[in-house]
C-alpha positions, -999 to +999 in steps of 0.1 A: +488+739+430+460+755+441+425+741+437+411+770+420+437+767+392+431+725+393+393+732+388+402+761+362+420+730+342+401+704+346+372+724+333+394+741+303+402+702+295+364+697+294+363+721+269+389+710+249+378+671+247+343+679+240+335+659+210+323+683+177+326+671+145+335+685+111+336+657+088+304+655+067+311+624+047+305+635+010+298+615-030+331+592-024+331+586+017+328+548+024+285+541+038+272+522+065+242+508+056+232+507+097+245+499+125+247+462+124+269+465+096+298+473+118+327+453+131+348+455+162+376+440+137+377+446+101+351+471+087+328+463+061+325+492+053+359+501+045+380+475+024+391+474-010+394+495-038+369+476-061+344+476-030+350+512-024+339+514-061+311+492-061+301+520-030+301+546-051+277+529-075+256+522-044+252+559-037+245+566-073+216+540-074+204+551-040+200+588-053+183+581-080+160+559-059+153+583-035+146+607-063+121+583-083+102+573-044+101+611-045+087+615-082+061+588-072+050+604-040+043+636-062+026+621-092+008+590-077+000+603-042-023+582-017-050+603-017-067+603+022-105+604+012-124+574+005-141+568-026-176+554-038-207+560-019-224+526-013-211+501+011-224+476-001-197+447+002-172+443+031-137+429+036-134+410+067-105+385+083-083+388+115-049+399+124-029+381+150+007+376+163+024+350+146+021+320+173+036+279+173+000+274+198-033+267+186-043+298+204-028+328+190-027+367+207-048+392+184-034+418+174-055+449+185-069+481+169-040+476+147-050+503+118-057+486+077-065+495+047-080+483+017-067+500-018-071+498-057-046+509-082-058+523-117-045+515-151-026+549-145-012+541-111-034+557-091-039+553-058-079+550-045-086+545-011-117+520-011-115+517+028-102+520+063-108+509+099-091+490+129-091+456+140-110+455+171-104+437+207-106+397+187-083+409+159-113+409+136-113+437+110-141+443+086-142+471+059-171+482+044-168+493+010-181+503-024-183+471-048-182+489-081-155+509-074-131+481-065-139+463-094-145+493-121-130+488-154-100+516-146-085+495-116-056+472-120-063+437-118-052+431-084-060+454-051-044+452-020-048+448+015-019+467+039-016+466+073+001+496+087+022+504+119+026+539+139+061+548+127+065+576+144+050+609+162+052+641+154+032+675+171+013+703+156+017+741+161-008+734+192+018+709+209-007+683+206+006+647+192+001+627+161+005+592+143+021+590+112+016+555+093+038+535+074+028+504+059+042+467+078+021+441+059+007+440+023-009+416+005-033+414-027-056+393-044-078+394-081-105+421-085-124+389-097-124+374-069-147+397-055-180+377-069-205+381-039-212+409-010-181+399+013-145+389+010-126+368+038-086+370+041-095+347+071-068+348+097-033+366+087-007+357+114+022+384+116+058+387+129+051+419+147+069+427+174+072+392+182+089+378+214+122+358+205+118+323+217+155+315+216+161+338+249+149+342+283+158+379+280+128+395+268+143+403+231+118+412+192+126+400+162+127+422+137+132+408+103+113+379+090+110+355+062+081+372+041+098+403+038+081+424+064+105+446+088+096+463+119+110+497+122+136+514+108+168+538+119+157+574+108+175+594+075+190+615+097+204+591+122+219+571+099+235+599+082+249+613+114+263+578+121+283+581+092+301+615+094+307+602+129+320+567+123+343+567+092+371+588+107+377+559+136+369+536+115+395+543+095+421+545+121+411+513+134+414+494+099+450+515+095+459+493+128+448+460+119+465+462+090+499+469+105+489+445+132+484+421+103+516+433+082+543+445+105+532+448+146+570+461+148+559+486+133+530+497+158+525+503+194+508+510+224+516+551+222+511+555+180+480+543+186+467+559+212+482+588+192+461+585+162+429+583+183+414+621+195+432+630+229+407+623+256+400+641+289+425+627+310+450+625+287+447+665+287+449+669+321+480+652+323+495+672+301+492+700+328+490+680+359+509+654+353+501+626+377+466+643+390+447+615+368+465+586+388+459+602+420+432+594+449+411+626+445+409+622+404+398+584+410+371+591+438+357+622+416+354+595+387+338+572+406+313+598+417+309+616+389+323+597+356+309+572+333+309+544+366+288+571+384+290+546+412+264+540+443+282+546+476+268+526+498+269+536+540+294+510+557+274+493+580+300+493+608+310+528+604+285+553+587+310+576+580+325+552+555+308+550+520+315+517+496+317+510+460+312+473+453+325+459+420+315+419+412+337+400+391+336+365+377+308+356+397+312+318+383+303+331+348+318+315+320+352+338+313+387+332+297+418+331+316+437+359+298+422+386+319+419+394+356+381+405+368+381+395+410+354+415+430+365+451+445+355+467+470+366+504+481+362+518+510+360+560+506+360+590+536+355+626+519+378+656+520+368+690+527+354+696+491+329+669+490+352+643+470+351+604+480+393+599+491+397+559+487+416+546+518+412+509+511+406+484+482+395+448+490+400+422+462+387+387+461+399+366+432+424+357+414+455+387+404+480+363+387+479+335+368+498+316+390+477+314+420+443+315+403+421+306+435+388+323+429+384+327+467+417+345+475+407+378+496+436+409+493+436+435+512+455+470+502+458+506+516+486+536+508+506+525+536+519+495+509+532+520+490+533+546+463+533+516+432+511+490+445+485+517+453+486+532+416+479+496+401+455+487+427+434+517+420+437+508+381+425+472+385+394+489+405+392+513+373+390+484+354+364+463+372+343+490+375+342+495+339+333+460+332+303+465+354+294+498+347+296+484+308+277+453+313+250+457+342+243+495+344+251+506+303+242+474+284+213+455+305+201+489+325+193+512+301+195+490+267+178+456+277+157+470+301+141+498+278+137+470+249+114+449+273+089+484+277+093+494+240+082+459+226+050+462+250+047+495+237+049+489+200+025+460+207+001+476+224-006+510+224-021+518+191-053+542+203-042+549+236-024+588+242+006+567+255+018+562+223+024+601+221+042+598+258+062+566+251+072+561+215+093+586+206+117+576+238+114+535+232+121+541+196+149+520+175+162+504+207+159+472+197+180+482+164+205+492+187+203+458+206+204+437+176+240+457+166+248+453+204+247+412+203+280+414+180+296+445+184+293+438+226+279+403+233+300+387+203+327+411+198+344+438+221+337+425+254+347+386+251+381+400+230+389+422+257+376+415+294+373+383+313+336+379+305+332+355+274+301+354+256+279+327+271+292+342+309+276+374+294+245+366+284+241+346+321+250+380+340+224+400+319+195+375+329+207+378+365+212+419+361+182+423+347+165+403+375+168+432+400+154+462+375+119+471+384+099+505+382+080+494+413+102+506+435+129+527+415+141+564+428+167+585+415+202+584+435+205+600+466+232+629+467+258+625+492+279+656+491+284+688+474+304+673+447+277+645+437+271+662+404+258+631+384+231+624+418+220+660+414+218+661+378+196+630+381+175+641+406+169+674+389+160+654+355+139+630+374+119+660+384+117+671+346+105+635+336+077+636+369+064+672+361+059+661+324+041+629+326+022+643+352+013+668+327+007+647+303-019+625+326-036+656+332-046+666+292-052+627+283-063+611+312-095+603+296-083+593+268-059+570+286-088+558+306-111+549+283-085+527+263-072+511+294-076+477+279-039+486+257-025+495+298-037+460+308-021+441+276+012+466+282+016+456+318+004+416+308+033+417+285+057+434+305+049+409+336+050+378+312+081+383+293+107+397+322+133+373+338+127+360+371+137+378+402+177+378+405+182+345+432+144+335+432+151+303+410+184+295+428+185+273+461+213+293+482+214+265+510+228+242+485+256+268+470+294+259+487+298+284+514+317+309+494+294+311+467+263+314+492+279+349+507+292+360+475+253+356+460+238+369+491+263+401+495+253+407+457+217+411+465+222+432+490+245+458+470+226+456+442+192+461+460+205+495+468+219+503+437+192+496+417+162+504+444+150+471+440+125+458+468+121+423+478+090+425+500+070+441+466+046+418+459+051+394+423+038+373+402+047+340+391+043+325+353+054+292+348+064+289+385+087+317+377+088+349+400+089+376+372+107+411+384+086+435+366+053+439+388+020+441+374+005+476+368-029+467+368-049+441+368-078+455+348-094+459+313-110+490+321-110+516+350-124+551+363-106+579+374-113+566+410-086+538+404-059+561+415-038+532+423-033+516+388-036+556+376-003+561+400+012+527+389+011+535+352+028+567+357+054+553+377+063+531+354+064+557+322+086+578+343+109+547+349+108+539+311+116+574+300+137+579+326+162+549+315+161+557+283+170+591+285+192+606+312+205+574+322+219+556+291+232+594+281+256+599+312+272+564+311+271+568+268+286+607+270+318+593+298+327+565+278+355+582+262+364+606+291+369+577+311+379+546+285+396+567+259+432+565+275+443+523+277+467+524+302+450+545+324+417+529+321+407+495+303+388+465+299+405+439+315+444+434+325+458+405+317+476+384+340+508+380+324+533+354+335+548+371+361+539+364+403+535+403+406+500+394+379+480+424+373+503+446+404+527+463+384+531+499+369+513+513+337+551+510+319+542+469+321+535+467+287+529+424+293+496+433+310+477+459+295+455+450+265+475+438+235+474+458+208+447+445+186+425+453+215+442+482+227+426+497+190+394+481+194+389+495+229+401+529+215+378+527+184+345+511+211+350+543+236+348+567+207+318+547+192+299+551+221+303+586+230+303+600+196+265+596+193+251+629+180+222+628+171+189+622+188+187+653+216+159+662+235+167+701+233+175+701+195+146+672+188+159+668+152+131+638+141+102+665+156+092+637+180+099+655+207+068+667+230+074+709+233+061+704+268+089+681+277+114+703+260+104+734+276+104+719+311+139+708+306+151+741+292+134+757+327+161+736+345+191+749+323+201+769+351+199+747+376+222+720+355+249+748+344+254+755+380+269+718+380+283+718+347+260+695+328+249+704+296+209+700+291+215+700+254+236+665+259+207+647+271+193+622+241+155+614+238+156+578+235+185+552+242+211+558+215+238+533+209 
């Protein structure tokens, strides 16, 4: 067939699979209370009759809730100006991060405000300010009216939070307040000139001490939350969710009831056909062959870094690493792969070998077994040579470059963000694209960590949290730069370059309208980048002694660094810092409290590393996110893991080998995981639905529409922040 007409279907099956959605929920559809209320097995959400019931009286109370918040909000509004005229008492005390140490960390121009209530639930300002650089707060106010007749008996104290940004007709960004911390105490105890709360130690945006991964709690004993997802997120969640979940809990149950009655092709049936499942409805057998694979390697969810063969130039490498000597079950196989690709006349990477090292059966299960395999061994071993690679890759893809790239990673800069940047302009430029992240993550430590990925890859959960520490060990912004393009075809290198240009252009312009402002609160830059250094893991290898690894292990650790030095434009020679004789990754972005606009080099250091944060969070975590189901959607093309089996042939046989593809209770998981990923609607740059959006961002990327239709990539597809 001609490639025109190949092209012309591929792009019609595009089309086709795009995900849309017309279910809008309604009064009696099942709700998710957030995303941590799902379940890779059973839902929660959907059970029972008398649950489903009890739901319904949920979303009856919940109306009428919202309704009365809305009632109060009119009748008993919290009136901005401040009332009485004579300061002549104060309200003093200090705010700081709830600490084990004698020592504890301030907590810094963090904004309170000190209220009375009348007999008539009124609300009267009495004062405001922000703590300054010790934590220390003090609040002049108006001593008669606190403790006038018409108040309540009891005012109160509330610390509040930035909960989220939003930008005036004039594109210039504000704060909007929501209250963290409250606390009150008697009128009557207001009996001389000044009142001390004395020291009030929060859980805000604390570090977990139970990880060396740089993770925030975010619920805590006294009731206090930080953050929360948005009204519209959560209801986009559900219209997306409950049609899969359904599905899925339809499976289970037959799984449970009757698995005779249940297989591999009814349920992939019942799932939405996915993008190469429609192409091989036309082409049948394109999907499964070389020029499909090397495309999706290039270009799909793995968007893989081809790396130069150092022995022949003209040979580019994708390297996949297994087991690694993490902790893993011995169900499925997960050896390392690498394949070896030369390109064809259109600019598409044609794989001509595939290296394996590892175990393919479960019979010979040497870790250390090397395999090598071309075309020349034939038409059968090829196909299911290329799917293990498929496989692999997604494993990695999932794990280092999806889960630890662009959802660890961008939780480490938003919890130095939250924490710090409370007068500084970079909480305009930041917070809107390091928002609800570490939601996501919390949901992500069971649905992924606990759930999906130790059901239905090698990897269990103890092995995973290992290979994140090491992952994240080689993610810097020092030295990050989007991928290089390496043919006419690299569409996901261009697109990223073309974004990457977007993100430069608009911090740059963002530097250039708040540069003083950022300047003369560089004290918040110094804490960020303290933070930042403090917190991340230690250098990927730096606390491992190589020279006492057995030989195999030694090359395997050292051919990692290498590869992954050029995937993730990490560089060694960068100077580092050590904390607790620990070489951390992230470098240092300053090492002052306060600078001039002469200090180009901390000036240049700071931006680098916002474009970096944004950069993760947005266009990266969207392509991998967007591919998931184009790539994952169809199981026995594409999977987790294959299992061994009990055969000698292991994991080398055709896609009709029923024994080794997922069983079925993870076949519907997988399914169900894929669309749960990809069907992530909400939170665009383009459409900016919570107005958080800067305009100037938004009208930089619409300048590059053009350039990103001319390689079919939708600008409107790109999220703002790092969905789930």
């Amino acid at each position: 067939m001609e490639s025109t007409s190949v092209k012309q279907i591929i792009d019609e099956c595009k089309k086709k699979t795009r995900i849309q959605y017309t279910n809008k929920g309604g009064f009696f559809s099942p709700k998710l209370k957030s995303i941590n209320h799902l379940e890779v097995g059973y839902s929660k959400i959907i059970s029972n009759p008398l649950t489903i019931f009890l739901e319904r009286l949920y979303v009856v109370y919940k109306n009428l809730r919202n309704w009365f918040n809305s009632v109060k909000e009119r009748w008993f509004p919290r009136n901005p100006e401040i009332v009485g005229t004579v300061k002549d008492a104060y309200l003093t005390g200090v705010i700081s991060f709830k600490e084990k140490s004698d020592v504890r960390t301030p907590i810094v121009h963090m904004k309170v405000v000190f209220w009375a209530r009348t007999k008539l639930f009124q609300w009267r300002k009495l004062a405001e300010g922000y703590t300054d650089h010790e934590g220390v707060f003090n609040l002049p106010f108006d001593l008669r009216a606190a403790v006038k007749w018409a108040n309540r008996k009891n005012l109160i104290f509330e610390v509040e939070e930035i909960d989220s940004i939003y930008f005036d007709k004039n594109k210039v960004g504000h704060h909007n307040y929501s209250v963290f911390h409250k606390q009150t105490f008697p009128k009557s105890d207001l009996i001389g000139m000044g009142y001390n709360l004395r020291e009030i130690q929060l859980d805000y945006w604390n570090y977990r001490t139970d990880t060396i991964i740089p993770r925030t709690l975010l619920k805590f004993d006294n009731g206090d939350t930080i953050q929360s997802y948005t009204q519209g997120r959560k209801d986009a969640l559900i219209e997306q969710i409950i049609p899969i979940e359904l599905t899925k809990l339809k499976h289970l149950l037959l799984i449970k009831e009757d698995s005779d009655k249940i297989s591999h092709a009814s349920i992939q049936a019942d799932y939405p056909i996915n993008l190469t499942q429609c192409i091989e409805k036309e082409l049948p057998g394109y999907t499964r062959g070389d020029e499909w694979f090397g495309e999706r390697m290039m270009n799909g969810m793995n968007c893989g870094a081809f790396m130069q063969d150092p022995e022949n130039p003209d040979v580019y490498m994708i390297k996949y690493f297994g087991l690694c000597n993490y902790d893993h079950n011995h169900e499925f196989a997960l050896p390392d792969v690498t394949i070896y690709f030369n390109f064809n006349n259109k600019g598409i990477p044609i794989p001509f070998k595939i290296k394996t090292v590892g175990a393919l059966n479960a019979i010979n299960k040497d870790q250390w077994q090397q395999r090598e395999f071309t075309p020349a061994d034939g038409e059968m071993l090829w196909l299911a040579v290329k799917r293990l690679a498929r496989s692999v890759g997604n494993v990695c893809t999932e794990v280092d470059e999806h889960f630890v790239g662009t959802h660890l990673n961008v939780e480490q800069y938003a919890i130095a963000t939250f924490r710090n940047f409370k007068h500084s302009p970079l909480s305009i430029l930041l917070m809107p694209h390091m928002r609800e992240v570490s939601l996501i993550n919390e949901g992500a430590d069971k649905l992924i960590i606990k759930g999906f990925l130790p059901e239905g890859t090698a990897l269990n959960a103890k092995g995973l949290v290992k290979r994140a520490k090491d992952l994240l060990g080689m993610f810097d912004w020092k030295s990050w730069r989007p991928m290089k393009s390496i043919s006419e075809d690299h569409r996901y290198a261009q697109a990223e370059n073309i974004f990457f240009e977007v993100v430069e252009n608009y911090v740059n312009t963002f530097f250039e309208q708040n540069l003083k402002g950022i300047i003369s609160h560089w004290d918040e830059v110094y804490r960020f980048s303290q933070d930042l250094v403090n917190h991340s893991v230690p250098v990927f290898l730096s606390d491992v002694d190589l020279d006492a690894l057995p030989t195999n292990e030694r090359n395997q650790a050292l051919e990692r660094l290498a590869y992954y030095k050029f995937q993730y434009g990490f560089d060694e020679t960068v100077t580092r810092e050590k904390r607790n004789n620990q070489l951390k990754v992230v470098s240092p972005i300053t090492h002052k409290t306060s600078i001039s606009a002469e200090d180009t080099e901390d000036i240049n250091n700071l931006k680098r590393a916002c474009k970096y944060a944004i950069m993760q969070a947005t266009f990266m975590h969207t392509w991998i996110n967007e591919h998931q189901y184009d790539d994952l959607g169809e199981v026995l093309y594409s999977c987790g893991g294959l299992r061994f089996g009990d055969k000698e042939s292991g994991v080398l046989v055709p896609e009709s080998d029923l024994s080794i593809a997922p069983n079925l209770t993870v076949t519907t998981q997988q399914l169900w995981f894929a669309n749960f990923l990809s069907r992530t609607e909400y939170g665009f740059i383009t459409k900016n639905e919570d107005g958080d959006v800067n305009p100037i961002f938004t009208e930089l990327l619409e300048s590059k529409r053009a350039d990103f239709d001319k390689i079919g990539v939708s600008i409107d597809d790109i999220e703002s922040r790092t969905n789930i």
